[in-house]
C-alpha distance (Angstrom), angle and dihedral (degrees) to the residues before:
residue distance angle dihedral
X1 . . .
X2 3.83 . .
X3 3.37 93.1 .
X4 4.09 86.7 64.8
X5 3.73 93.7 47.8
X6 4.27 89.8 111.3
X7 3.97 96.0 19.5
X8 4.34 107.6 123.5
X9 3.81 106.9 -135.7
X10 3.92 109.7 -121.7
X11 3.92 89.4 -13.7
X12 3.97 86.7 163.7
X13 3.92 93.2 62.9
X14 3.95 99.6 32.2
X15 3.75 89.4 60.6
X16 3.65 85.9 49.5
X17 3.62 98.7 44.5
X18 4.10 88.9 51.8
X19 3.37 98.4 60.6
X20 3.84 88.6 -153.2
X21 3.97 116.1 -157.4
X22 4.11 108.6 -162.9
X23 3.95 93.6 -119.8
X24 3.64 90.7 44.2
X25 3.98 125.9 114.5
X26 3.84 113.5 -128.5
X27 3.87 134.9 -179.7
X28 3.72 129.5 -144.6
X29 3.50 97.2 -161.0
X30 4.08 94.2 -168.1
X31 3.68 105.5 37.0
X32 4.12 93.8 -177.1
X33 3.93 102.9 160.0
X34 3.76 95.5 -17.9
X35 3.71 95.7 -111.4
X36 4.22 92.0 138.4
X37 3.91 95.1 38.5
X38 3.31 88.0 59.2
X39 3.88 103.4 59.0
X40 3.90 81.8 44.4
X41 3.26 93.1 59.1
X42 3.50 92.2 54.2
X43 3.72 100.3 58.6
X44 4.02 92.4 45.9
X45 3.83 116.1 98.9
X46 4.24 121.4 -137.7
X47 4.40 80.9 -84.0
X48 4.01 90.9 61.1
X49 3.54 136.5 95.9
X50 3.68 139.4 -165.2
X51 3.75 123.4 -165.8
X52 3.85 116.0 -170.5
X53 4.05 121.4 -161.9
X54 4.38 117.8 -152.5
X55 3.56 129.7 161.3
X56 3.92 85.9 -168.6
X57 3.78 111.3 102.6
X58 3.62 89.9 -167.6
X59 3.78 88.5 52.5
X60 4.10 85.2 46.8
X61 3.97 85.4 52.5
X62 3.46 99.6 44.9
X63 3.79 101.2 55.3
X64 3.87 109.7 130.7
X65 3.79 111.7 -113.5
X66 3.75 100.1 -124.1
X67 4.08 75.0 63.5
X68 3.42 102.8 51.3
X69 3.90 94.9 49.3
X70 3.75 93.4 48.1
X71 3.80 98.8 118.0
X72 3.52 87.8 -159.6
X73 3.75 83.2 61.2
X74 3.52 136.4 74.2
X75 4.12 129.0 174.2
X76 3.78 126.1 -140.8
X77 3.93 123.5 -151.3
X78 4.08 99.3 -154.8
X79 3.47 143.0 83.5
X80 3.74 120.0 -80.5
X81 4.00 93.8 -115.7
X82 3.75 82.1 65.5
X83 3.97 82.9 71.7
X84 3.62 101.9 111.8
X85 3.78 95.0 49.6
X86 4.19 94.2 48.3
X87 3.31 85.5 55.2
X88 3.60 104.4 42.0
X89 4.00 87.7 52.5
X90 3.51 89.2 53.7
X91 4.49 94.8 51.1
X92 3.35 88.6 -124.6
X93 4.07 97.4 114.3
X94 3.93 108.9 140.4
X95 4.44 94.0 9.8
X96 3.68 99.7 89.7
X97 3.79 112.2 124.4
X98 4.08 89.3 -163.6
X99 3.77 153.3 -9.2
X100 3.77 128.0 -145.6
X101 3.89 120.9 -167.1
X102 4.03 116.5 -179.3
X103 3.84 101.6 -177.4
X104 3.68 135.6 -149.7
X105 3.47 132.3 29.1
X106 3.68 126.4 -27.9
X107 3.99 127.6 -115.5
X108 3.57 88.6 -115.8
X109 3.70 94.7 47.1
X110 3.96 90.3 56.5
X111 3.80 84.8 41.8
X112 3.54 104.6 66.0
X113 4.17 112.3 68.3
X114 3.83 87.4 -149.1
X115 3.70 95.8 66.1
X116 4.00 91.6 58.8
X117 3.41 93.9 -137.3
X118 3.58 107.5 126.9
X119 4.02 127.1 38.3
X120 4.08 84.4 -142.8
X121 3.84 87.3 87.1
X122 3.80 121.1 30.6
X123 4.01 114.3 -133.2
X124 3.56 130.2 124.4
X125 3.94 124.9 -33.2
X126 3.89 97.1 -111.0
X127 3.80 109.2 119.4
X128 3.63 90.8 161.9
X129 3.77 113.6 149.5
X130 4.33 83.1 -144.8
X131 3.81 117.4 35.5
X132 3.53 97.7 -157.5
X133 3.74 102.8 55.5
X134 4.17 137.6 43.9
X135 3.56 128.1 25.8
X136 4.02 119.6 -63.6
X137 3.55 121.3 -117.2
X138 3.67 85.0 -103.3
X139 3.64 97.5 57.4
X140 4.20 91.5 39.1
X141 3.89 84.0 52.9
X142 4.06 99.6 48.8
X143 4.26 89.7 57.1
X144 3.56 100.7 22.9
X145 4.12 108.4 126.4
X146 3.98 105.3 -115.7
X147 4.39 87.1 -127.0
X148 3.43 83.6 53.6
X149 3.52 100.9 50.4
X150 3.72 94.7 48.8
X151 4.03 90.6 50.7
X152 4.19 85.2 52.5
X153 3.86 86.4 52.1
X154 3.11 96.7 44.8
X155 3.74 102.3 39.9
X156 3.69 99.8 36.8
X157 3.65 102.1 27.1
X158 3.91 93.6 41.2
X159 3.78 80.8 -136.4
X160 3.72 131.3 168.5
X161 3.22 108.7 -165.1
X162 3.78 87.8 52.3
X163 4.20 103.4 134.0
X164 4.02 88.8 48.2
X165 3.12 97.3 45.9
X166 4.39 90.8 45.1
X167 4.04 86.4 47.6
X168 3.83 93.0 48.5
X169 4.03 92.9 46.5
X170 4.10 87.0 42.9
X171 4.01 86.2 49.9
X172 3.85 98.3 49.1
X173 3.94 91.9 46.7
X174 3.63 87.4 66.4
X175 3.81 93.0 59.2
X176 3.31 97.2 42.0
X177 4.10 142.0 -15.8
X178 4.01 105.6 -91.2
X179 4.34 96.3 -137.1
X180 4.37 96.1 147.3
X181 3.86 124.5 73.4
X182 3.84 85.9 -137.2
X183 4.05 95.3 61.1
X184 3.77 92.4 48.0
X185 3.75 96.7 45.6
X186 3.63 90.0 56.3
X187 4.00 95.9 44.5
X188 3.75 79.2 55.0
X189 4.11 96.0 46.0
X190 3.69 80.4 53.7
X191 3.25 103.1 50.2
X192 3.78 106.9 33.6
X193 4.42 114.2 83.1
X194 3.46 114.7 -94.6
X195 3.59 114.5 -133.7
X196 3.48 126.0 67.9
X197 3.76 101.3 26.5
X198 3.84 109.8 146.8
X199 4.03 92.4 175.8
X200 3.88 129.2 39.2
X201 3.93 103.9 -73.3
X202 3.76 89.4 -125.4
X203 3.99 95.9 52.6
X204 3.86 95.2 84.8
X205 3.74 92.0 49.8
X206 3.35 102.4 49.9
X207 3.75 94.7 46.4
X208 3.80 87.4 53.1
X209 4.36 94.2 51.4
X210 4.00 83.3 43.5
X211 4.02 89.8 58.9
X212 3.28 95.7 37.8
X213 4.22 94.5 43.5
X214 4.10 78.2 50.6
X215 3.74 110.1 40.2
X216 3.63 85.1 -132.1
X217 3.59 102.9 162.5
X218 4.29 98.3 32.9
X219 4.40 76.4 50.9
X220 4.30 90.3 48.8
X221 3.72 88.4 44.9
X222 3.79 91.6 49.3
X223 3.66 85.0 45.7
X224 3.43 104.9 56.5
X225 3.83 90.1 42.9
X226 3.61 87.9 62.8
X227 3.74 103.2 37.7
X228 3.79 87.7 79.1
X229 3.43 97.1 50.5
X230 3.75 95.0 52.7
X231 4.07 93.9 45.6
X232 3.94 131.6 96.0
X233 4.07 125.3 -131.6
X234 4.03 96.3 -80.8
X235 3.80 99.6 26.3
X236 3.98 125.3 134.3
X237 3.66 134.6 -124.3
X238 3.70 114.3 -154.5
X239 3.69 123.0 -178.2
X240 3.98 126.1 170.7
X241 4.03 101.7 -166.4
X242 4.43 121.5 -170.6
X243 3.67 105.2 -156.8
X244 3.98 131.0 30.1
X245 3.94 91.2 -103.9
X246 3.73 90.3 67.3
X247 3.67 91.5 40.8
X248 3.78 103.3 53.3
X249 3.08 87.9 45.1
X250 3.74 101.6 52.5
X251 3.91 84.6 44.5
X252 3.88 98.2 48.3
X253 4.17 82.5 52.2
X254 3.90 88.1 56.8
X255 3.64 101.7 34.9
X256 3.94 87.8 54.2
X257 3.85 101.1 31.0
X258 4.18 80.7 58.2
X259 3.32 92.1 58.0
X260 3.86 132.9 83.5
X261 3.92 108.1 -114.8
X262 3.51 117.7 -85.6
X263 3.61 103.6 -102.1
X264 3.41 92.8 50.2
X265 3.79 102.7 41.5
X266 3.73 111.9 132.8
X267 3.69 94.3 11.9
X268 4.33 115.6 134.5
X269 3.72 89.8 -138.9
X270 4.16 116.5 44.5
X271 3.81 116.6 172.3
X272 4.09 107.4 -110.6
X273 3.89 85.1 -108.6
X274 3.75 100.6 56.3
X275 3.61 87.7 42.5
X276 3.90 120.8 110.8
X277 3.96 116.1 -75.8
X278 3.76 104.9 -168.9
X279 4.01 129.7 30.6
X280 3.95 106.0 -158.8
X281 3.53 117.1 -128.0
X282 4.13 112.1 -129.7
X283 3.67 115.7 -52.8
X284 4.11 128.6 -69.0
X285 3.56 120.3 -34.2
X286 3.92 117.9 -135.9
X287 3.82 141.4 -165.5
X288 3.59 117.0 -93.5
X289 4.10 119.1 -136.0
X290 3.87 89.0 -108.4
X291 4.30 92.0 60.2
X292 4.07 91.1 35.0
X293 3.44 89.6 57.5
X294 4.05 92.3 49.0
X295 3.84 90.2 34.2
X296 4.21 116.3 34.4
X297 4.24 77.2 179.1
X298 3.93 83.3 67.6
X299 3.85 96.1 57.0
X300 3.81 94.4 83.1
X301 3.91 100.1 33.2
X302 3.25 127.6 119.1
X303 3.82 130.5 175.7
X304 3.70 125.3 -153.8
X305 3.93 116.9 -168.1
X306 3.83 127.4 -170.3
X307 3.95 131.0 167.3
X308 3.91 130.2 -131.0
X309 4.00 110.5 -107.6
């Protein structure tokens, strides 16, 4: 996957989906390696502005210079449910011309064995999306309540196998403290049935801990919530989700944020703040053969766009 480390996902249709005007002011809400940011950049004029969001400080560190001195450009350390807030701070509440969110972890994230991501390379159990703040996986794992864990499996991880697989991680914890990638993907292995596995056994469970570890879906729903607050009349919402979690609930947001609200659904006359905040903009958008094949990231995005009413 190192060849994907810099690769955009769906780059093409994002683009399109923003709707970018060159004095406009646009947010990359998950800055990762920079890749999108910096095909905005190139169709803003000397009027626009981009603002990008990470929680990553290697992603902070690792932003290329002809970034960084882009005065048109300005990087955020935080985490994208902090979007409201950034923006407020900068008096720029209800002016944005359009939000991108590509969810998940990065290629370079699952690349590097330290970060504990991925059960491809063994290194420590961190998996935290920010190093220097939160519990690890490690530490969530050696007090997490075994109902708990299951529900997190099962939930997150859409996992069947999720009360064997709680019972055997409870089990080895009591013989010794689970802190590398490698020693939980094998209590997994173990653990998980052994016919009819498409996947690695251990990729549902550590995509579940990872969420969890994260918050990624309380900090998407906080997201979203915000997003329209922050937007102008015209503006676009772009979202590239991984997994169906992310995507229902991405498309739930739309769906009902396009909507009058309930108690005044089908009414002639709907007061301007029950009206609808968001018209979606055609249905999800997905990787062609051509970008899979350059991108394996791609294979499982898809990107939902609505605009601000």
């Amino acid at each position: 996957m190192g060849s994907n480390a810099h690769v955009p996902v769906l780059l093409g249709p994002v683009l399109e989906g923003l709707k970018i005007k060159p004095d406009g002011c646009y947010v990359d809400g998950t800055f990762g390696r920079g890749g999108h940011s910096r095909e905005i950049l190139k169709q803003l004029g000397s009027e626009g502005r981009l603002i990008a969001i990470d929680r990553d400080p290697q992603a902070i560190a690792s932003a290329p210079s002809f970034l960084a001195d882009d005065p048109r450009f300005e990087l955020v350390k935080g985490c994208c449910a902090q979007l409201e807030t950034i923006i407020g701070e900068r008096g720029l509440v209800g002016k944005v011309d359009g939000l991108l969110f590509d969810l998940g972890v990065s290629s370079p994230q699952l690349d590097e064995a330290d970060r504990g991501f991925s059960f491809m390379r063994d290194g420590p159990l961190d998996m935290r999306m920010d190093p220097d703040s939160g519990s690890s996986a490690s530490e969530w794992l050696a007090t997490v309540d075994e109902r708990e864990l299951k529900h997190v499996l099962r939930k997150f991880g859409e996992e069947n196998s999720a009360a064997r697989i709680a019972r055997a991680i409870v089990s080895a914890r009591k013989e010794a403290p689970i802190s590398r990638t490698a020693q939980l993907a094998r209590i997994v292995e173990d653990a998980a049935p052994k016919r009819g596995q498409k996947i690695h056994p251990a990729t549902k469970t550590f995509q579940a801990i990872r969420i969890a570890v994260n918050d990624e879906l309380e900090q998407l729903e906080a997201v979203l919530t915000q997003s329209v607050k922050v937007m102008r009349k015209g503006a676009r919402l772009c979202v590239i989700s991984f997994h169906s979690l992310e995507d229902r609930i991405t498309k739930r947001f739309m769906r009902d944020a396009s909507r009058e609200t309930e108690q005044y659904r089908g009414m002639p006359n709907v007061p301007e703040e029950f009206q609808p905040k968001l018209r979606t903009i055609g249905k999800a958008i997905r990787a062609n053969e051509t970008e899979i094949e350059l991108n394996r990231r791609a294979r499982s995005a898809h990107l939902r766009v609505a605009e601000r009413t």
